[in-house]
C-alpha positions as CSV (number, residue, x, y, z in Angstrom):
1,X,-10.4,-183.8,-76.9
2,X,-10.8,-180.1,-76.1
3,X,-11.9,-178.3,-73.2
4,X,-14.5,-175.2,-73.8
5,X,-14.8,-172.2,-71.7
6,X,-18.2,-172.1,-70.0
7,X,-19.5,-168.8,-70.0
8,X,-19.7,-166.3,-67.1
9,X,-23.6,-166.8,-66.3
10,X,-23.4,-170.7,-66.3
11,X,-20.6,-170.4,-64.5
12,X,-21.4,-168.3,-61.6
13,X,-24.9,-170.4,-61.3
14,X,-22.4,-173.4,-60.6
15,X,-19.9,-172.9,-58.8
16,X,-23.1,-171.4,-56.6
17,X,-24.3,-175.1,-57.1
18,X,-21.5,-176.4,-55.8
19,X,-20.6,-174.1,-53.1
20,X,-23.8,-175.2,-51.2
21,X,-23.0,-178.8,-51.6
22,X,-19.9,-178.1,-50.2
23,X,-21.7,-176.4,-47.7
24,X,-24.0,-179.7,-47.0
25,X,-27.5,-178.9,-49.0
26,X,-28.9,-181.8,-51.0
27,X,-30.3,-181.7,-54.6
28,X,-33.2,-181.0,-53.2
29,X,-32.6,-177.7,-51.4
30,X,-30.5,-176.0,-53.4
31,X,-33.5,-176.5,-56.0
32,X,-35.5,-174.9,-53.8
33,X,-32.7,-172.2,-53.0
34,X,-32.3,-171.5,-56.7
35,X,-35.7,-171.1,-57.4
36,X,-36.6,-169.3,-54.3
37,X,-34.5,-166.7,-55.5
38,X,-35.6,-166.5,-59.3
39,X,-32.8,-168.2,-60.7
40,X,-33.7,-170.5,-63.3
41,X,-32.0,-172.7,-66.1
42,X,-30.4,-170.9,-69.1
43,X,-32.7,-173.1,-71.9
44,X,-35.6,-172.5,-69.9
45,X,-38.0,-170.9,-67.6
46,X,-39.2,-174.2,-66.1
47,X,-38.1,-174.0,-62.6
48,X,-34.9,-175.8,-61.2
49,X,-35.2,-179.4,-60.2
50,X,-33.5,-181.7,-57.7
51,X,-32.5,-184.0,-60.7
52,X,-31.1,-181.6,-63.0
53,X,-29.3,-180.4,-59.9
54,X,-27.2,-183.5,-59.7
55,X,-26.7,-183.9,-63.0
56,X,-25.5,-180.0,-63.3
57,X,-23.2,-181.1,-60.2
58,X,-22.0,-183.9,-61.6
59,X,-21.3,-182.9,-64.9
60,X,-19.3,-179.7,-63.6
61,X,-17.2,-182.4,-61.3
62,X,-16.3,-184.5,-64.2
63,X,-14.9,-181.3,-66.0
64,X,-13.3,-180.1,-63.0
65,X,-11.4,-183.6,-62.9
66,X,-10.9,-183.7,-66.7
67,X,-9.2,-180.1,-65.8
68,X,-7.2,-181.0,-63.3
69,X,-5.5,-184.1,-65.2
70,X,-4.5,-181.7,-67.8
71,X,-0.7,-181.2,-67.2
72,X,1.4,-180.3,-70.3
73,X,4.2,-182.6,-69.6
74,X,6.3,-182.0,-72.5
75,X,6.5,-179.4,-75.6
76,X,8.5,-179.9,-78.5
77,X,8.3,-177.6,-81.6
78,X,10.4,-178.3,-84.9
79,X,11.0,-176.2,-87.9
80,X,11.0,-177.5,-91.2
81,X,12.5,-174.9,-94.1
82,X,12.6,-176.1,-97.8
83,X,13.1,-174.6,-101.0
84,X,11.7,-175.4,-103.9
């Protein structure tokens, strides 16, 4: 399995997400902020949502975890020469 880089814009837009559910806001209001402010979903000019909200939160925390559990714990290389 291998992890992509999100882009910059996606990016920015959640950690934003997050950083005002840290900061206590429900689905609900940081739609509200988000759209407020003319921010609106990458695919799309329909306006942010309270569901895809939580959904954008709780896929960014799954691949935050699925980060975080990704230790290299051992590296082995080997050379193989033959002549033919």
């Amino acid at each position: 399995m291998g992890l992509f880089r999100i882009g910059t814009e996606r990016l920015l837009r959640l950690e934003l997400m997050k950083r005002l559910k840290d900061e206590g806001y429900t689905s609900k209001e940081i739609s509200e902020f988000l759209n407020i402010n003319g921010i609106k979903p990458l695919r799309t000019d329909n306006p942010y949502t309270p569901k895809l909200v939580w959904v954008s939160l709780h896929k960014y925390q799954k691949r935050l975890d699925r980060i975080g559990n990704n230790w290299i714990t051992q590296i082995r290389e080997k050379l193989c020469v033959s002549t033919q």
